[in-house]
Structures are given as C-alpha cells and as structure tokens.
PASE-134294 format. One record per residue: residue in one letter; y, x, z of N, C-alpha, C in turn. Coordinates in steps of 0.02 Angstrom, whole numbers, padded with zeros to 5 digits, always signed. Layout:
<recs>
AYXZYXZYXZ;...
</recs>
This chain:
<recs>
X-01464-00142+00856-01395-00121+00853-01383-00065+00902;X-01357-00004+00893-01339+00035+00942-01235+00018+00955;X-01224+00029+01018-01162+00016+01018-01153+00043+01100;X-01109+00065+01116-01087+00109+01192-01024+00053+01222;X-01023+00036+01265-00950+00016+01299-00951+00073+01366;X-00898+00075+01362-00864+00156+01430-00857+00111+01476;X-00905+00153+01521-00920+00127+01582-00874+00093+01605;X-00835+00142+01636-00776+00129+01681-00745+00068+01654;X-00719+00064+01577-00712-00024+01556-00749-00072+01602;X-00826-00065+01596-00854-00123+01628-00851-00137+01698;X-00835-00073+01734-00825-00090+01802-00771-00126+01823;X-00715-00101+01799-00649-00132+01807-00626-00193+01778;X-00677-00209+01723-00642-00283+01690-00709-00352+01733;X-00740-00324+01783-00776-00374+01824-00840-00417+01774;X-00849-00467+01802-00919-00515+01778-00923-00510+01678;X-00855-00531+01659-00854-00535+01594-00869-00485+01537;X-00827-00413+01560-00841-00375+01522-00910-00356+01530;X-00940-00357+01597-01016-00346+01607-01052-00373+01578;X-01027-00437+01540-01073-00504+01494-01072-00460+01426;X-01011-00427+01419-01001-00428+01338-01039-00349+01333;X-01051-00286+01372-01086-00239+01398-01160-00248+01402;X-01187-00281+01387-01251-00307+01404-01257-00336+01336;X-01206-00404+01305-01235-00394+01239-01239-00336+01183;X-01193-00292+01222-01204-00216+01190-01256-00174+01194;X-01311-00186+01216-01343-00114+01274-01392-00077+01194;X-01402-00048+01181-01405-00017+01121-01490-00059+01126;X-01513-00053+01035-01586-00071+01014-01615-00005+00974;X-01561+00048+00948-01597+00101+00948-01563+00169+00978;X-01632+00210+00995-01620+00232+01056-01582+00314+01014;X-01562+00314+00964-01573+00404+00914-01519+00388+00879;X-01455+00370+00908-01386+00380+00830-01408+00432+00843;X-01357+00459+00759-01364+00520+00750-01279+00552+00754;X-01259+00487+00723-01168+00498+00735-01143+00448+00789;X-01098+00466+00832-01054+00421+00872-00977+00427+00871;X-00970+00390+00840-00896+00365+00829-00841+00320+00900;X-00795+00382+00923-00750+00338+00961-00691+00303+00937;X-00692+00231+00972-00643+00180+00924-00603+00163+00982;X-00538+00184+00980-00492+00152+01039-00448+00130+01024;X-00412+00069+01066-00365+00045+01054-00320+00038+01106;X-00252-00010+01121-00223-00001+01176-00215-00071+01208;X-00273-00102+01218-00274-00180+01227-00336-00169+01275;X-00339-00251+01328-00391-00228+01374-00438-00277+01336;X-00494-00267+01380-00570-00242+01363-00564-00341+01320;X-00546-00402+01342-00554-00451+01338-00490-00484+01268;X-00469-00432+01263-00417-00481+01205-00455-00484+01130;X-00427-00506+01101-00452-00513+01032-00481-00464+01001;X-00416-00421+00982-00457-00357+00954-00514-00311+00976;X-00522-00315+01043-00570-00269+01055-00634-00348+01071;X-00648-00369+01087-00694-00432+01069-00705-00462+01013;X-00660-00483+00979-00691-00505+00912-00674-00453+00852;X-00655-00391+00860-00648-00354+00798-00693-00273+00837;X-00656-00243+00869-00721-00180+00905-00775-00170+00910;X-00792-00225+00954-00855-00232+00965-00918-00261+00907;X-00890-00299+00880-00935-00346+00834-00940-00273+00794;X-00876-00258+00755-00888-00211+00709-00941-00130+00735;X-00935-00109+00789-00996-00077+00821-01064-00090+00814;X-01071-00153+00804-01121-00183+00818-01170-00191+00753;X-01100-00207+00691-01130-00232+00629-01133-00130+00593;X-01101-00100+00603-01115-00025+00590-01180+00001+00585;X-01181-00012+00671-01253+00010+00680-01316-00029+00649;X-01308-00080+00658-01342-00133+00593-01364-00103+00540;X-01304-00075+00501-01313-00077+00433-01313-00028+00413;X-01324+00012+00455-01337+00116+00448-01404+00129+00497;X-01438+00057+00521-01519+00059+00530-01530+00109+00602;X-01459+00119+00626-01449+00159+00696-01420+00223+00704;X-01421+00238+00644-01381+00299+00623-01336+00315+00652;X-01277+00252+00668-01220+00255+00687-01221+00216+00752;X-01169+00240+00795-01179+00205+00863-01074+00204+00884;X-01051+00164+00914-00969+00149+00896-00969+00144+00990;X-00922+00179+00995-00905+00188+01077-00857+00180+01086;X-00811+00109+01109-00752+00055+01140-00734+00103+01199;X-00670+00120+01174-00629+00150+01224-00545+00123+01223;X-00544+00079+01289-00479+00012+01267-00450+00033+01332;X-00405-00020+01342-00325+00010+01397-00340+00026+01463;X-00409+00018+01473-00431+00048+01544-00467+00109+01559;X-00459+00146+01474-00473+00207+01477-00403+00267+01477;X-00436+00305+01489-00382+00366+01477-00373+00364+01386;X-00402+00329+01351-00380+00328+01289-00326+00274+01258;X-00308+00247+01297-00277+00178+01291-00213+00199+01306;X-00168+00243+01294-00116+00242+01298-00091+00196+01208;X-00022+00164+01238-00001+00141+01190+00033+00165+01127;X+00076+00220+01138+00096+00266+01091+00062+00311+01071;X-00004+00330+01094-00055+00383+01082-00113+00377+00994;X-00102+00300+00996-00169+00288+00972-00164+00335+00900;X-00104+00351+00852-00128+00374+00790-00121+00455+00808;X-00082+00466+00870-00084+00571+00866-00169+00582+00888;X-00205+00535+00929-00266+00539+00943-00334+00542+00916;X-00314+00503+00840-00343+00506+00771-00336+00566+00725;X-00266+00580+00731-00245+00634+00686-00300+00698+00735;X-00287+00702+00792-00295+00775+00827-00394+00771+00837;X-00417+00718+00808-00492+00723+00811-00505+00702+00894;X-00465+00694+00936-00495+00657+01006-00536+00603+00992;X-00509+00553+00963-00554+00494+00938-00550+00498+00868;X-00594+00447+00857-00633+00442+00769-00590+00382+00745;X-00578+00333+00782-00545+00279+00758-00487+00241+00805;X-00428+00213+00778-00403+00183+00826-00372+00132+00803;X-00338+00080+00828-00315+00034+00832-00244+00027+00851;X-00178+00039+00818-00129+00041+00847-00061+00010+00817;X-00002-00004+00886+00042-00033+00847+00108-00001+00810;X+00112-00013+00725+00145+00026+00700+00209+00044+00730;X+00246+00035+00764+00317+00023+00795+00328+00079+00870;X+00260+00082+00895+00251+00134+00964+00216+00180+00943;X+00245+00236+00931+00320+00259+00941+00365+00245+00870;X+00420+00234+00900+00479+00208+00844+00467+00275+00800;X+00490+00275+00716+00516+00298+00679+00443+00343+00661;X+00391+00307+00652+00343+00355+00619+00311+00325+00589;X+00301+00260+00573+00283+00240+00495+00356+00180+00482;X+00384+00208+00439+00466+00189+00437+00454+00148+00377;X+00421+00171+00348+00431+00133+00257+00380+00076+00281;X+00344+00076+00333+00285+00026+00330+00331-00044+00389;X+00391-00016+00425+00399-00042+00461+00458-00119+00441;X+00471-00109+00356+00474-00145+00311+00464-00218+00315;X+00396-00236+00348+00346-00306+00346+00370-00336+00406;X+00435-00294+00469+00431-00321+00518+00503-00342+00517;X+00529-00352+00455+00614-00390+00451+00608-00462+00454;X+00672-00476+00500+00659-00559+00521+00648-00602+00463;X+00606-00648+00474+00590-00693+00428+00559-00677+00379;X+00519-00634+00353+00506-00603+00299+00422-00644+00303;X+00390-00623+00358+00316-00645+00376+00315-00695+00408;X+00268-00775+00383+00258-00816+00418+00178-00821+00458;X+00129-00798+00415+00067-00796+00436+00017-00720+00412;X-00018-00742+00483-00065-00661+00478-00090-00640+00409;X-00120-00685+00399-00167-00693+00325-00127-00670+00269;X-00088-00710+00248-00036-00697+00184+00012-00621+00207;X+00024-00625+00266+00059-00545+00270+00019-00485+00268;X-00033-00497+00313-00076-00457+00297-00112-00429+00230;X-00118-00473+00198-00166-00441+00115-00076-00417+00087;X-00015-00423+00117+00020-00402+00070+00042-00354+00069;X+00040-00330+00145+00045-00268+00181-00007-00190+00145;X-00074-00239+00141-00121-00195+00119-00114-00191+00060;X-00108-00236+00001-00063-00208-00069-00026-00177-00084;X+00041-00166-00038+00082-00119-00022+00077-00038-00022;X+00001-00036+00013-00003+00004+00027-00059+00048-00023;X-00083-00004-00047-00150+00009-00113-00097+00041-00179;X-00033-00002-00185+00027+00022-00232+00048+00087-00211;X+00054+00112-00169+00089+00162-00134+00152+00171-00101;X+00176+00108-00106+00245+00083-00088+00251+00133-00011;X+00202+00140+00025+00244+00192+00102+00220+00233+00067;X+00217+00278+00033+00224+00347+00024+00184+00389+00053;X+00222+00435+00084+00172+00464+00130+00124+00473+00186;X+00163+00416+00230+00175+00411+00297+00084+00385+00320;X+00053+00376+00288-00025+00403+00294-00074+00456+00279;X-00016+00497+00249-00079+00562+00224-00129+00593+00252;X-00102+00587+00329-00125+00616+00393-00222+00590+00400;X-00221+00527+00379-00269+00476+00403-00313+00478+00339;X-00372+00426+00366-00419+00389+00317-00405+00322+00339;X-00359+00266+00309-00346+00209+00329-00381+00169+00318;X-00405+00133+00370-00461+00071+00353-00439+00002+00371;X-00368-00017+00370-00349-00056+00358-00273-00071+00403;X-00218-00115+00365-00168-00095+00390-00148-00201+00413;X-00114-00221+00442-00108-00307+00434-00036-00317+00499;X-00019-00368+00498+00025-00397+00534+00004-00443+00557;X+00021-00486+00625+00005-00548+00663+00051-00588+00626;X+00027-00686+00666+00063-00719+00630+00138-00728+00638;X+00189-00760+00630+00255-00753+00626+00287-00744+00695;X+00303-00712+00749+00338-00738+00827+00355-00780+00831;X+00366-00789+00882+00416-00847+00912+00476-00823+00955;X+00528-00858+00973+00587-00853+01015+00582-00913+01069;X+00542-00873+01142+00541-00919+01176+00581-00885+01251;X+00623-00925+01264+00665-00942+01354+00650-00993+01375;X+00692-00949+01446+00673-00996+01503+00709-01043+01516;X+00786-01036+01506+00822-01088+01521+00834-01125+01478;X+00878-01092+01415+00917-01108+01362+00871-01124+01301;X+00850-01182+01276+00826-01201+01206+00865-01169+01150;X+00848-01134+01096+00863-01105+01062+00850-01141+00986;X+00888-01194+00953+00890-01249+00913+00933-01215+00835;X+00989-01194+00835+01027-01138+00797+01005-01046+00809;X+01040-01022+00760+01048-00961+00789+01095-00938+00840;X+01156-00968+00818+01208-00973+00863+01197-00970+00946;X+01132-01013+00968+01111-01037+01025+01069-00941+01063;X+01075-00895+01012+01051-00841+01037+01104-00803+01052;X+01179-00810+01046+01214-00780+01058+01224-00779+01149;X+01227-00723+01179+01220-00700+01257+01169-00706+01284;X+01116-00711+01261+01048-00712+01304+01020-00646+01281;X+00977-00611+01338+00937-00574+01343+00887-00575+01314;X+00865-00548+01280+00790-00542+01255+00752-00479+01245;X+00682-00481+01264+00667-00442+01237+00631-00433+01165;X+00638-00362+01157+00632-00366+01063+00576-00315+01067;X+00515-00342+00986+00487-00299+00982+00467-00267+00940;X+00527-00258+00887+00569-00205+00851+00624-00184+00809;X+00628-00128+00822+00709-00104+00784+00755-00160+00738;X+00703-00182+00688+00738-00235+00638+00752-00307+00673;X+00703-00344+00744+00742-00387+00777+00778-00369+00818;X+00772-00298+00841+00842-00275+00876+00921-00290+00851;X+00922-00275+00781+00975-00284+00728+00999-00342+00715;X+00935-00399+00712+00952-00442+00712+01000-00497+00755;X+00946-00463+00832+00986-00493+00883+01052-00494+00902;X+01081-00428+00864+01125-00385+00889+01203-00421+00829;X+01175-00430+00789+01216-00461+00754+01232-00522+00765;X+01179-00585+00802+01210-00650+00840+01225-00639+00895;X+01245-00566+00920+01255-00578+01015+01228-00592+01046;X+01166-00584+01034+01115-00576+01089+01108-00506+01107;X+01072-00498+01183+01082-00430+01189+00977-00396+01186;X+00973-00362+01146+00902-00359+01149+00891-00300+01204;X+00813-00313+01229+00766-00285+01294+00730-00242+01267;X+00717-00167+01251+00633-00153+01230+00610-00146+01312;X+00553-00169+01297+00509-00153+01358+00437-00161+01336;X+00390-00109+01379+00316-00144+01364+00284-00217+01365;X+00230-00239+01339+00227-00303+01361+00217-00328+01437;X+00182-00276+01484+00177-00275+01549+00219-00296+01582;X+00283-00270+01564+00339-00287+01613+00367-00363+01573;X+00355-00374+01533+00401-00431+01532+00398-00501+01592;X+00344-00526+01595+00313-00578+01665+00386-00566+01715;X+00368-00508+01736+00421-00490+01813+00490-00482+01791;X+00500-00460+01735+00584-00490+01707+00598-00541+01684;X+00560-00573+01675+00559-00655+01648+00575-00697+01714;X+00554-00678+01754+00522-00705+01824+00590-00671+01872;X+00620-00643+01884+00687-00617+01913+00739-00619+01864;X+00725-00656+01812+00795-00650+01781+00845-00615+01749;X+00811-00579+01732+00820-00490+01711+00831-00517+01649;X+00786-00561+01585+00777-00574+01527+00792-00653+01537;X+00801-00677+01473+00813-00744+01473+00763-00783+01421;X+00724-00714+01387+00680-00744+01342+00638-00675+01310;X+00580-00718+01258+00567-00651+01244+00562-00672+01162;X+00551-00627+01120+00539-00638+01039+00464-00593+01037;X+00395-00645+01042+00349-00608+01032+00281-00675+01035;X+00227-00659+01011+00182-00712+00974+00144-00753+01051;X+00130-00794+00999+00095-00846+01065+00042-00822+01104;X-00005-00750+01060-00052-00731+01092-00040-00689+01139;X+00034-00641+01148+00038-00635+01204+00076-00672+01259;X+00108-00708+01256+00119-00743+01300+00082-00785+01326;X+00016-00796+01316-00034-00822+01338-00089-00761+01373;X-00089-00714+01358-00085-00644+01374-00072-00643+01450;X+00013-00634+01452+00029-00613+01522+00046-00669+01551;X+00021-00746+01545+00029-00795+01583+00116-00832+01576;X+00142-00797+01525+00219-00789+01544+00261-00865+01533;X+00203-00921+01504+00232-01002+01486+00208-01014+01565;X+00213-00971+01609+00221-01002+01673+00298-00992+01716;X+00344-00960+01663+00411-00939+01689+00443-00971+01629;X+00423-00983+01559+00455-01002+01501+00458-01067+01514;X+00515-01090+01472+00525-01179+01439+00529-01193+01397;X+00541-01148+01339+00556-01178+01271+00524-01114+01239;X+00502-01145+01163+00465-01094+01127+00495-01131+01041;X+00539-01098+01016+00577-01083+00946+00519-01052+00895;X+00476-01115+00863+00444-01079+00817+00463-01079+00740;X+00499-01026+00742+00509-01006+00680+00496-00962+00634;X+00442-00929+00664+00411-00860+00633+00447-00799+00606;X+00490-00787+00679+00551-00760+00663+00532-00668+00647;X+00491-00644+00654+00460-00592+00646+00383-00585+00642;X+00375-00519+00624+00290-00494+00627+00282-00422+00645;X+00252-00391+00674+00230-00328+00700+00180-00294+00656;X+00167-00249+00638+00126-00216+00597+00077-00186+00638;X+00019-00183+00640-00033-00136+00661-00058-00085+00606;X-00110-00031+00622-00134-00002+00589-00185+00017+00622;X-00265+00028+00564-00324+00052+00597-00360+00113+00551;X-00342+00171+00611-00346+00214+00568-00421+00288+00585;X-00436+00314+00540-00488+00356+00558-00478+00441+00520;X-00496+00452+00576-00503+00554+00554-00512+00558+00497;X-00467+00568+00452-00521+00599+00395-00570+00663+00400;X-00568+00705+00420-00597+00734+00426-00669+00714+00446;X-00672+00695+00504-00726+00640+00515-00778+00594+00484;X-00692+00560+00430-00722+00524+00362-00751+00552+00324;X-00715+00618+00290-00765+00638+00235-00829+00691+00268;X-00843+00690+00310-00902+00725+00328-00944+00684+00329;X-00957+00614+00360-01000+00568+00356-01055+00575+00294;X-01101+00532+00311-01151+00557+00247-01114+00500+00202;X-01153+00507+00149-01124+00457+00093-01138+00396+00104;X-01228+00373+00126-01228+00315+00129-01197+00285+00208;X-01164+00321+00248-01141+00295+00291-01051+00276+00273;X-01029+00304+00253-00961+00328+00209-00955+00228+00173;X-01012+00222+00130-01034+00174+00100-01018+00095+00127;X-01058+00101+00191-01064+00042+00249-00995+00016+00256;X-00956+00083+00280-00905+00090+00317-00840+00070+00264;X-00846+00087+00212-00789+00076+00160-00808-00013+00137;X-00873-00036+00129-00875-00098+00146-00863-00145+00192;X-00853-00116+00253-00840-00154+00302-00770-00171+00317;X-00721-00115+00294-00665-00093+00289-00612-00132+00243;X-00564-00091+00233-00502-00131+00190-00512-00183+00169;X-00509-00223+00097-00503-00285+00092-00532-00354+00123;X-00609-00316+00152-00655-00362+00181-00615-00383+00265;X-00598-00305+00301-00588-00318+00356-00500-00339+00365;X-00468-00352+00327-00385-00374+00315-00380-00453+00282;X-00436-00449+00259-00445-00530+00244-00479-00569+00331;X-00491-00558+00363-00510-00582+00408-00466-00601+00459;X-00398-00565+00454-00343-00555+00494-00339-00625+00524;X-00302-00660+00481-00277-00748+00470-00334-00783+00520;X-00404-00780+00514-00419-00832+00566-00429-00798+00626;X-00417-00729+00630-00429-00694+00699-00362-00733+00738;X-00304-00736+00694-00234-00736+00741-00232-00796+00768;X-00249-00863+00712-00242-00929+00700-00266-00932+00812;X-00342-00900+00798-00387-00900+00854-00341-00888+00921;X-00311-00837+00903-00297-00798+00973-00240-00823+00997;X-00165-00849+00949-00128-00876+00955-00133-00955+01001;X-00208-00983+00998-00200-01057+01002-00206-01048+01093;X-00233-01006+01117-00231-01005+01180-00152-01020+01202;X-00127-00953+01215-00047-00940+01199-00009-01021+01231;X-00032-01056+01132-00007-01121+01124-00008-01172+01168;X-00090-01174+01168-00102-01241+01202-00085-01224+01287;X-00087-01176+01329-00075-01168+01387+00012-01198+01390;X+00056-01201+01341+00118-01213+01336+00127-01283+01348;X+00102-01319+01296+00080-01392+01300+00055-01419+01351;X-00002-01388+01378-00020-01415+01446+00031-01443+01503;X+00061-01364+01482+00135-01363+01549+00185-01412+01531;X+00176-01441+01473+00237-01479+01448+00295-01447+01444;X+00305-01381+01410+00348-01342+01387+00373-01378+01307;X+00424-01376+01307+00460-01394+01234+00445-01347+01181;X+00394-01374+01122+00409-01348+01053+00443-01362+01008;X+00512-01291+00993+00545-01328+00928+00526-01308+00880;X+00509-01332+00825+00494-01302+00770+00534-01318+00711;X+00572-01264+00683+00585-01250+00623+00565-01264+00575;X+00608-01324+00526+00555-01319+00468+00586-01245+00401;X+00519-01262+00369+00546-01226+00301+00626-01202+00274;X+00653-01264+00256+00701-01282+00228+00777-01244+00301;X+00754-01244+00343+00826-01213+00398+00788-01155+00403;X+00738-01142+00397+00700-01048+00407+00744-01011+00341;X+00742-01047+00311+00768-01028+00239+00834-01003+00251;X+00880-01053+00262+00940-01029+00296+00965-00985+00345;X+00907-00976+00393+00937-00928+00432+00903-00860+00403;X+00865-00869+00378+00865-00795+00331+00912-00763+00276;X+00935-00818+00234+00994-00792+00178+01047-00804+00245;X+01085-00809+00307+01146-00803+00333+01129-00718+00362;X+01055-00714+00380+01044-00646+00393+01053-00579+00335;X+01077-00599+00275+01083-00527+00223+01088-00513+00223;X+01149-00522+00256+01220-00427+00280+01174-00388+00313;X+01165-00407+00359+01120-00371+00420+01053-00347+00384;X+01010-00383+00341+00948-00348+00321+00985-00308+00273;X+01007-00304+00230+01029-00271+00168+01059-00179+00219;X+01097-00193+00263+01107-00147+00304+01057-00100+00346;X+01022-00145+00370+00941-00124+00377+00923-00075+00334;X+00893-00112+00295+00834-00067+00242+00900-00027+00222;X+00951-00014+00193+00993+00066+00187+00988+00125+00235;X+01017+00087+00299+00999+00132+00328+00926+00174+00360;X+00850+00144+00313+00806+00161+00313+00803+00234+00280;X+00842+00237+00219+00861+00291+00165+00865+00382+00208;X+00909+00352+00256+00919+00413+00309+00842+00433+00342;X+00802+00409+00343+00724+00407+00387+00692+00426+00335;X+00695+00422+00264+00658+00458+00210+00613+00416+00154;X+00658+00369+00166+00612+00302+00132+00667+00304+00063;X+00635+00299+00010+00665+00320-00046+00692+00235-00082;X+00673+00186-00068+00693+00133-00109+00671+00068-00061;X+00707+00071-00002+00685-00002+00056+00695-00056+00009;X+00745-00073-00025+00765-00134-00048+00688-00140-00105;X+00689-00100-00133+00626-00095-00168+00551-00145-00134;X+00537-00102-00091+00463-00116-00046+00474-00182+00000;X+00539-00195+00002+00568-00257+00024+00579-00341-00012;X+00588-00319-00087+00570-00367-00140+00500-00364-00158;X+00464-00318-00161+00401-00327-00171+00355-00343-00102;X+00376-00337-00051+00335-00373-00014+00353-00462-00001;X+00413-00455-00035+00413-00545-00045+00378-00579-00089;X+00381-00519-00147+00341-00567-00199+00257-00568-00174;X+00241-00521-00154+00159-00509-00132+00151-00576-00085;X+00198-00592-00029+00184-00642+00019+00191-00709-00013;X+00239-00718-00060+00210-00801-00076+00167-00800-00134;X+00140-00726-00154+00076-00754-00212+00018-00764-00151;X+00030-00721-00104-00060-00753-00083-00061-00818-00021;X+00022-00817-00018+00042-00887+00028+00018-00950-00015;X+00000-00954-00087-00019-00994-00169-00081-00987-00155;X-00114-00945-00156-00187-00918-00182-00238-00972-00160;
</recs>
C-alpha cells in the first residue's frame, strides 16, 4: 500500500496518530500519482480514520502503487473549515472533505436535506441525498467539481444544560447554538434565540453560560467533551448537516483510465452506502459517555416527531420560498422528493 500522512499531523496529534502513521508507512516505494485529500477534522475523528486513511490505503492497493493519497486534516494549513471546496476547485488539493453549510449560501439547493425533521438516519439520508443529486435536483451548484460522494449524519439532537427540553414550547428563551440557517428559522420561530459558532467554541460557552444548549450530533459532543457541562439530551433527530466529498476535475479527468476506474468504484454509491454504520459508530461514543454521567435521555417517539414537524409548516414552507431568491428554481419540489427518497430506502 503506498499512503503519506503530513508530518506535522503526526507530531502534534502525539503516541496515537504515530500508531496510525506507521500503519501507513508506504509498501511501494514509485507512485506515480499523489493525490492530496483534506479535510477539516483532526487527525483521530472518524472521517479521517475510518474513511481517509483506509481509503488511501485501499487506492493504492488497487492501482498496484500507482497511486499514493496524502491526509492533510485540521492540523494542517489545509484544514481550514470554510476552505475545503475553493481548495478543490483552485487545484491546491485533489480531494476534500467538507461541510456543506461553511460557508453559508453556496450549495443552497443542496442545503434542502438540512430542514428540521426531514432526516432521521445517516444511511437512509444519505443514499437520498445522493439520488438527489444523480436526478439533478441541485442543479448546478456542482459543476465546479468531480463529486465523489455527497451524505448527511444521523438526525441531531437538542441537548442543555439546565432546562430539559420535553415540548417544543420548552425551547422558547434558551440559547442555542445552531448549525444551520434552516434550524436557525426554526429556532427563531419558538423563541429560542439561536448561536452560530464553530464547534471549538461551544465547550467554553456552554461552560460560562453564554449558551444554554446546543442542537448538534452525539459525535460531536463526545468530540469536545461537552456531556461534561450538559444534562439533558432531546433525541429527536431534529436536524442533519450535509457534507460533501469532492475532487478536481481536472485532476479527475487526467487520471489514467484504469485509475479513473478504481476510483469511480470506490466512490459514489459504494462509498455513501457506508455512511449509516460509520455514524451509528461514531455517534455511540458521544452517547455512551452521556449515560455514564447519568445525563437524562429524552427520546421522542415517532408519533410526537411527527407533530412537531407538521406544527413546523409555516416556517418550512417559508423556508424553502425564500430559497427561490438564492436561485433554486423549485425548493418545495427537491423538498417532496427528498421525502419520498427517505422513506423508500428507510423500507428497503
């Protein structure tokens, strides 16, 4: 297997990343192409451990050394968070990993999948997202790219520190932070007052009181330690975030064919079907650190998720219109069809 991890990663992420650097250290010594893959996550989270790296690994595999994949994550100068798709587009890196939402208002028609309640799980949102996009439902807003695959995490949560959050009602005057436009809207319509902030800062506003909660998945809050300031965790899968993983075209179509080959196999349907047990995985940390603490889980069933989504209409229906202004030709459109896409493969 040939495969590179950047140095400086391994120095700074200590004993561990040095473990996972070492199961990297290349077996042939002659790529001929090297592909940089960055994302904006550090060296130890999910994506760059169980999706980066492996996939580096199985490349070079299966292009016999040809190809060699060089991990460049949030402890590089490539790891900015709003950077990852102008960095693809401009040929700095070959591949990246990024979240659709940073920076606001640049994949707008895609940002569709992230209206409250719409997504309950990685898996089923994900293949529906990527149908979406196989239909052409966003339009343009990829032309730029060679997309190798597009997916959402599993549903959020609404978790504070003080106040249990049992109704919606129960969100009216609390702080939160939001992590995007469409739960902004949402919030904003029960009186809650929404936060954007990076995920970095949330811990130390959680922790002074700044926020009273946050709306965001178990895997990061297991992430930044933050069920060590939380008490209650509202699982209702009240949102989903969109990612996207995207590559140069340019890049792409220069590749030789049978590498082109590997790579388009490894890619879209194969690598978007995998989503669901990556999240299931990464989420349970999150979880179980909650439990430990003996933090309160409420969970929502079906049947009241239901409800607080049809009391939310005004507000989504207002939503997706005012998408129309951003250049999205038929939200309500890509908005019924990503319902129907999510409970056929929620069946499957």
């Amino acid at each position: 297997m040939t495969f590179k991890m950047n140095r400086r990663t391994a120095l700074k992420t200590g004993a561990a990343s040095l473990a996972v650097a070492a199961i990297a250290r290349p077996a042939f010594a002659n790529a001929e192409i090297t592909l940089k893959m960055s994302n904006y996550l550090p060296p130890m989270h999910g994506f760059t451990r169980d999706f980066m790296i492996p996939f580096g690994e199985e490349l070079a595999e299966r292009t016999g050394g040809k190809v060699e994949v060089e991990v460049l994550d949030a402890t590089t100068a490539f790891g900015k968070i709003d950077r990852q798709a102008d960095q693809v587009r401009a040929g700095v890196v070959d591949i990246a990993l990024g979240l659709n939402g940073i920076p606001r208002d640049r994949f707008v028609a895609s940002s569709i999948m992230e209206m409250p309640f719409l997504v309950q799980n990685a898996g089923s949102g994900s293949r529906a997202m990527w149908e979406l996009f196989k239909e052409g439902a966003f339009g343009d807003e990829y032309n730029n790219f060679h997309v190798l695959g597009l997916m959402v995490h599993n549903g959020g949560l609404i978790h504070t520190t003080d106040k249990p959050v049992r109704a919606l009602e129960d969100l009216a005057g609390l702080r939160l932070r939001t992590p995007s436009p469409a739960v902004s809207a949402m919030l904003e319509n029960l009186g809650a007052s929404p936060v954007g902030m990076p995920p970095s800062a949330i811990y130390e506003n959680l922790q002074k009181g700044s926020l009273d909660g946050a709306i965001t998945t178990w895997d990061l809050v297991g992430a930044i330690r933050a069920n060590e300031v939380l008490k209650y965790h509202t699982d209702a899968a009240a949102y989903a975030a969109g990612f996207h993983i995207l590559m140069n075209k340019k890049k792409y179509e220069g590749l030789p064919g049978d590498v082109r080959g590997v790579l388009d196999d490894m890619t879209g349907d194969a690598l978007v079907a995998k989503m669901g047990d990556w999240w299931d995985a990464w989420d349970k940390r999150g979880k179980d650190d909650a439990i430990e603490r003996g933090n309160e889980i409420i969970t929502i069933d079906d049947a009241t998720r239901a409800e607080w989504k049809a009391s939310l209409e005004p507000m989504t229906n207002d939503f997706l219109e005012s998408l129309k202004a951003q250049g999205v030709v038929d939200p309500q459109a890509i908005y019924q069809r990503a319902q129907e896409l999510i409970a056929q493969f929620e069946t499957a």
